[in-house]
Each structure stands twice: as structure tokens, then as C-alpha cells.
C-alpha positions as CSV (number, residue, x, y, z in Angstrom):
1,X,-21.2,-72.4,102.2
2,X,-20.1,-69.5,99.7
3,X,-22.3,-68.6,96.7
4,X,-20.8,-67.6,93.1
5,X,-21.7,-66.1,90.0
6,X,-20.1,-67.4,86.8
7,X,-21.3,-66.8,83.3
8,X,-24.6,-65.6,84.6
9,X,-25.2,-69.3,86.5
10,X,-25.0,-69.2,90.5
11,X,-24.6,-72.2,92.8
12,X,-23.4,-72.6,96.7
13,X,-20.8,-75.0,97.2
14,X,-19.2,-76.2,100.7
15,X,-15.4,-75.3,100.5
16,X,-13.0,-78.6,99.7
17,X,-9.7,-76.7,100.1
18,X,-8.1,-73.3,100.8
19,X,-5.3,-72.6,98.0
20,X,-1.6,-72.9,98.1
21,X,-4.3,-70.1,90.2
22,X,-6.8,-67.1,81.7
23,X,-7.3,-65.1,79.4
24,X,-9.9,-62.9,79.9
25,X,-8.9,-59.5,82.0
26,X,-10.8,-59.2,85.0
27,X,-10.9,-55.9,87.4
28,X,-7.7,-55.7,89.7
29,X,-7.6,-58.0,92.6
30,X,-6.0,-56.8,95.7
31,X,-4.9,-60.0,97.4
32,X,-1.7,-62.5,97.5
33,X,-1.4,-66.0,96.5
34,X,-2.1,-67.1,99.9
35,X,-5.6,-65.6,99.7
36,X,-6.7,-68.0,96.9
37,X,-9.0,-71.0,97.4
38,X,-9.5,-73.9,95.2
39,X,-13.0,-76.0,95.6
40,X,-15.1,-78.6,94.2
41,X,-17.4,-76.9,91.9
42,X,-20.3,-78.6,90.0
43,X,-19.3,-80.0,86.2
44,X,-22.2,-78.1,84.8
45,X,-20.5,-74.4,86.1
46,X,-16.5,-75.5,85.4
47,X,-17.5,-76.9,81.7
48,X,-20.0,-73.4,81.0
49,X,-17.0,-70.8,81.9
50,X,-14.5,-73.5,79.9
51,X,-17.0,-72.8,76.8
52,X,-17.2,-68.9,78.0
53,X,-13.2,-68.1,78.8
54,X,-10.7,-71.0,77.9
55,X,-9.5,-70.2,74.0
56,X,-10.9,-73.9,73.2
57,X,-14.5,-72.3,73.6
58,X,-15.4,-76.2,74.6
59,X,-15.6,-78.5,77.3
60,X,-14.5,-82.2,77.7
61,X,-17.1,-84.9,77.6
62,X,-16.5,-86.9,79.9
63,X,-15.4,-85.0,83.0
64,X,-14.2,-86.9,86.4
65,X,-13.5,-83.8,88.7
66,X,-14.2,-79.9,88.3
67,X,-12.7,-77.3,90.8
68,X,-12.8,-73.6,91.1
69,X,-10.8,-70.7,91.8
70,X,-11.7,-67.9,94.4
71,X,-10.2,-64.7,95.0
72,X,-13.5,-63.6,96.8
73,X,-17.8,-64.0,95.8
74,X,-16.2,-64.5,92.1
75,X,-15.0,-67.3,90.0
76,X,-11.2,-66.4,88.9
77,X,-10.1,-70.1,87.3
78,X,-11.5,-73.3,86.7
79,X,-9.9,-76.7,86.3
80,X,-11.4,-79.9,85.1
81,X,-9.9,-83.2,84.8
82,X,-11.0,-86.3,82.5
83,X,-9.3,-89.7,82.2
84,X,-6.1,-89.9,80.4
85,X,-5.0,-90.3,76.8
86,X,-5.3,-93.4,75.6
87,X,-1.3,-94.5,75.7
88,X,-0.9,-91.7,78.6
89,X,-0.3,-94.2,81.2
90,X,2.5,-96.0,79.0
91,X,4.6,-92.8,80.5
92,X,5.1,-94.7,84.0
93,X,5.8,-98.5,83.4
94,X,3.8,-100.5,85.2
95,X,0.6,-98.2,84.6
96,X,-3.3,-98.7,83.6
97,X,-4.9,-96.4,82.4
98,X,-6.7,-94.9,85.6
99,X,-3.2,-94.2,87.0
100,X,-2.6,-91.4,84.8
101,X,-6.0,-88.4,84.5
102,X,-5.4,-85.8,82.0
103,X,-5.6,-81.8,83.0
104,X,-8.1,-81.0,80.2
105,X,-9.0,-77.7,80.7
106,X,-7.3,-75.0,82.7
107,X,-8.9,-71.4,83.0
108,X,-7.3,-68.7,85.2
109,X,-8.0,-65.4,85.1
110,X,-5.3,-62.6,83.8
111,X,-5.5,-60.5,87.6
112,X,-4.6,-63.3,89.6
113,X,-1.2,-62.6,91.8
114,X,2.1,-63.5,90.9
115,X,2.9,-67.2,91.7
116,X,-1.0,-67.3,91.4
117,X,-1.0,-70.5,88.9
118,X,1.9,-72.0,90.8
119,X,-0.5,-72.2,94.2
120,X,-3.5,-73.3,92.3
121,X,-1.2,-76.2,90.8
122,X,0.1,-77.7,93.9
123,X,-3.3,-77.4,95.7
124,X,-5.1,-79.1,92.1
125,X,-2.2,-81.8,92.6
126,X,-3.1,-82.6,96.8
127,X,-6.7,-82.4,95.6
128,X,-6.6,-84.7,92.8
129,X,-4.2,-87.3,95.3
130,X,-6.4,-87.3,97.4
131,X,-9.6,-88.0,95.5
132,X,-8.3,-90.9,93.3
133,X,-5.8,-93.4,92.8
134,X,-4.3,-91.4,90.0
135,X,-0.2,-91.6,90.1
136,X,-0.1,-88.6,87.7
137,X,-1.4,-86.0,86.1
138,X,-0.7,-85.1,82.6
139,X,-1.2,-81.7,80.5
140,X,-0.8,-80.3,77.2
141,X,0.1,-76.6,76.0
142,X,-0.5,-75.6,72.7
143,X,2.5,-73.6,70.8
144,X,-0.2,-72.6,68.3
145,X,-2.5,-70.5,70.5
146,X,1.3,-69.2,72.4
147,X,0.9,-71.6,75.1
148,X,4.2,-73.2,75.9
149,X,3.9,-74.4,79.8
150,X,5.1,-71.6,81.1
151,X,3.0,-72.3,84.7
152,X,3.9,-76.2,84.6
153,X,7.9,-75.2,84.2
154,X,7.0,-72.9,87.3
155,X,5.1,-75.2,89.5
156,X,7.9,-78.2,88.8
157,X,6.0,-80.0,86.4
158,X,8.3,-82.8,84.1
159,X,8.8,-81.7,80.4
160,X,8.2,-84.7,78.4
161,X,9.0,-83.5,75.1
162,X,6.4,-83.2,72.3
163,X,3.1,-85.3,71.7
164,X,1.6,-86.4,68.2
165,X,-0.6,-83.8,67.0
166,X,-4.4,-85.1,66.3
167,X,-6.9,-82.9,64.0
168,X,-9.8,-80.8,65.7
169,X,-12.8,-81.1,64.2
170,X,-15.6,-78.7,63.3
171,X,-19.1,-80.0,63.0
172,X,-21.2,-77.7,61.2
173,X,-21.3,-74.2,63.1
174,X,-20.0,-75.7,66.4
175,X,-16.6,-75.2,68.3
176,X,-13.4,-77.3,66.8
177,X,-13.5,-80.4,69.4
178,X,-11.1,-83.3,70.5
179,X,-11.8,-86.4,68.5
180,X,-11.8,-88.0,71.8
181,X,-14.7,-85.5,72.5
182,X,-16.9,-86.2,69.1
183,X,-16.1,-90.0,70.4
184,X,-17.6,-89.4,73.3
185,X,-20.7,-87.1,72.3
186,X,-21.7,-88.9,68.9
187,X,-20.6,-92.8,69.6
188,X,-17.8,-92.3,66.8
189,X,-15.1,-89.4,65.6
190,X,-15.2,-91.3,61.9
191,X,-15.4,-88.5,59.4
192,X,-16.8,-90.3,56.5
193,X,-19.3,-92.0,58.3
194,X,-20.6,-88.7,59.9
195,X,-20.6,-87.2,56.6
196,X,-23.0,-90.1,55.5
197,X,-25.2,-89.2,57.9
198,X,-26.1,-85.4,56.2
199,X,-23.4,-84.0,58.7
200,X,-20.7,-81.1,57.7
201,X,-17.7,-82.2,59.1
202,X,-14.2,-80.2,58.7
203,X,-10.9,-81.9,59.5
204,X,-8.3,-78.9,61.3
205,X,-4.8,-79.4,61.3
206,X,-3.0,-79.0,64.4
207,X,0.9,-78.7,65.4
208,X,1.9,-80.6,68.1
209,X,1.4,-80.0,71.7
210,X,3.9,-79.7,74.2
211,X,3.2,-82.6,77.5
212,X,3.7,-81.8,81.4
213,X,3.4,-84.2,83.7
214,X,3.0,-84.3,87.6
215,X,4.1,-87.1,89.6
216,X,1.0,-87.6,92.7
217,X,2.8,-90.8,93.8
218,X,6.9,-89.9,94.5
219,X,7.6,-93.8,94.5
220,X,6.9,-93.8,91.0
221,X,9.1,-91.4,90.0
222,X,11.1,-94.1,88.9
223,X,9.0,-95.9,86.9
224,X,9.0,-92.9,83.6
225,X,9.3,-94.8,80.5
226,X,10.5,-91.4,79.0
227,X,13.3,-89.1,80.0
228,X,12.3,-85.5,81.4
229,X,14.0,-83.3,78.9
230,X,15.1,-79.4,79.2
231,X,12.0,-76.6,79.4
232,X,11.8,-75.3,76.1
233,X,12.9,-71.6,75.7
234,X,10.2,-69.8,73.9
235,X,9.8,-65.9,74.6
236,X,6.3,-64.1,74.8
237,X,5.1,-67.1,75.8
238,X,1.6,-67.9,77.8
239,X,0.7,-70.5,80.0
């Protein structure tokens, strides 16, 4: 058992699997990639330090797993996986919906080693095979906030272009948030109809996001109904 802090709230947590990797600068870490380990942590924890670090300052919904990253007694990166877009699985022919989970939130911190994010990948991708039936796992980087990918293109992840951009939207004070996570906390993402109910809703434009996608299952590499395209070539860019 190893306990953690994170955000003020501890927990102790058997270890699911040593690592093969943010924002927020951390004290130096003196270790190597090899040192890092990547666990089940509780949704509670991974979707309080996704509210605390990761630049969406919100969590998903509707979470189906939740790991952590460990350099030591501290939590260095979190990682916490919902079910896919709607039309996600209509990028492997053949697909339903479970076959394809979404990445929805990645956290790692700034001090982690070099090829850090790369190790945390491939052990997220063994963990996540073997926990579901997923064929894939699909993620999104956000050009507005100077994401581009740059860990996916690292870790061997498929480029699959641009996706459509959706609005955030703001309700009231709170964070900007996933229509597909006002669906799934209110019953409905409608704006007008919230609005009838006394709410103040704001509509936030968005440009669109750039998609990554792992193959879990190599014998359906061949079933991509979309061609992997070129990295895109964007300096200064983060993750």
C-alpha cells in the first residue's frame, strides 16, 4: 500500500502497475523515466487535481477509469478516461461505441523526466487493454490553450487530422464545461431551455481540436475509416 497527498486529500491505494508521465511547476525530481509508476487511483482524487491543475479547471462526468502518476509519496500526473465521443468509434469500421474510450483529461506535472509522458502513455495504453474491451483510445489537444500533441506524436500516437469544434459553456460563475458534461450533470446541454429555468448560461466559442488516436488492438489497425495524416509542425508548442 503507498499513501498520497493531492490537493490537500490523502488516500492509500494498492499499486496496479509500475511505469514505462502539466502545467503546474513542482520542486525538481531527481529520478528517470523508469522510476515512474502509474496506479489506479480513486475518481474522487484524479477528478479534484483535474479541477486543481489541468488548464480545463473541470472534470468529466462520467468517468470509467482514473490513474495516477508517482515519482515518490507525491502525485505528479493524473489520467482519467470516459467513454468515447459520440461518432468516435466510426474511426475503426466495424466499431460500437465501447470499442473506442476517450483520454479526457491528462495532467502531468512540469519536473517529470524527459521521455516522462512517453512512459506514462504506453503504460496508460497496457492498463486501459487490459481493463476493458476498448480497441482504442482517442485524445484531443487544444491549439487554443498551445496544445498541439506534442507527447501523442512522441509516444506513436495516429494523427487524425482536425475534429469539429463544439462550444464550452459557462453556467453562472462555474468553469467553461463539455456540453457532453452539462448533458451529463443537468439531464440536458439545451441553452434555451436552461435559460428558462432562471439559469445564466454563456455559449464559448472554440477552434477546433487536434485528435490522437492509439490502437490497443493491432488487428484493427486495418479497419481506420480515416487516413493517418502528417504531425502537424507547430513551434512552442505544449502537450
Amino acid at each position: 500500500m503507498a499513501d498520497f497527498r493531492a490537493g490537500g486529500a490523502t488516500g492509500s491505494l494498492p499499486a496496479v502497475q509500475a511505469g514505462d508521465g502539466g502545467s503546474n511547476p513542482t520542486p525538481a525530481l531527481q529520478f528517470g523515466p523508469k522510476d515512474l509508476i502509474v496506479r489506479a487511483i480513486p475518481h474522487s482524487i484524479a477528478a479534484q487535481v483535474a479541477r486543481d491543475r489541468h488548464y480545463l479547471r473541470s472534470a468529466p462526468a462520467s468517468p470509467l477509469l482514473s490513474f495516477g502518476v508517482f515519482a515518490g509519496p507525491g502525485l505528479d500526473g493524473v489520467a482519467i478516461f470516459t467513454p468515447g465521443p459520440l461518432n468516435g468509434y466510426r474511426l475503426l469500421a466495424g466499431a460500437e461505441r465501447r470499442d473506442v474510450i476517450a483520454l479526457a483529461r491528462l495532467w502531468l506535472s512540469d519536473d517529470l523526466p524527459r521521455l516522462g509522458e512517453s512512459r506514462v502513455l504506453a503504460v496508460l495504453a497496457r492498463l486501459v487493454h487490459r481493463a476493458t474491451s476498448a480497441k482504442a483510445i482517442l485524445a484531443y489537444s487544444d491549439p487554443a490553450a498551445g496544445h498541439t500533441g506534442g507527447i501523442y506524436r512522441a509516444a506513436g500516437w495516429l494523427y487524425l487530422g482536425q475534429a469539429g469544434a463544439q462550444p464550452l459553456m459557462r453556467i453562472g460563475r462555474g468553469p467553461p464545461r463539455h456540453l457532453r458534461t452539462v448533458g451529463s450533470l443537468l439531464g440536458t446541454h439545451s441553452a434555451r431551455y436552461l435559460r428558462s429555468r432562471g439559469l445564466e448560461v454563456e455559449m464559448i466559442p472554440t477552434i477546433p481540436k487536434l485528435r490522437y488516436l492509439k490502437i490497443l488492438d493491432e488487428s484493427w489497425q486495418s479497419r481506420l475509416t480515416v487516413d493517418p495524416m502528417p504531425y502537424p509542425r507547430i513551434g512552442g508548442e505544449r502537450p
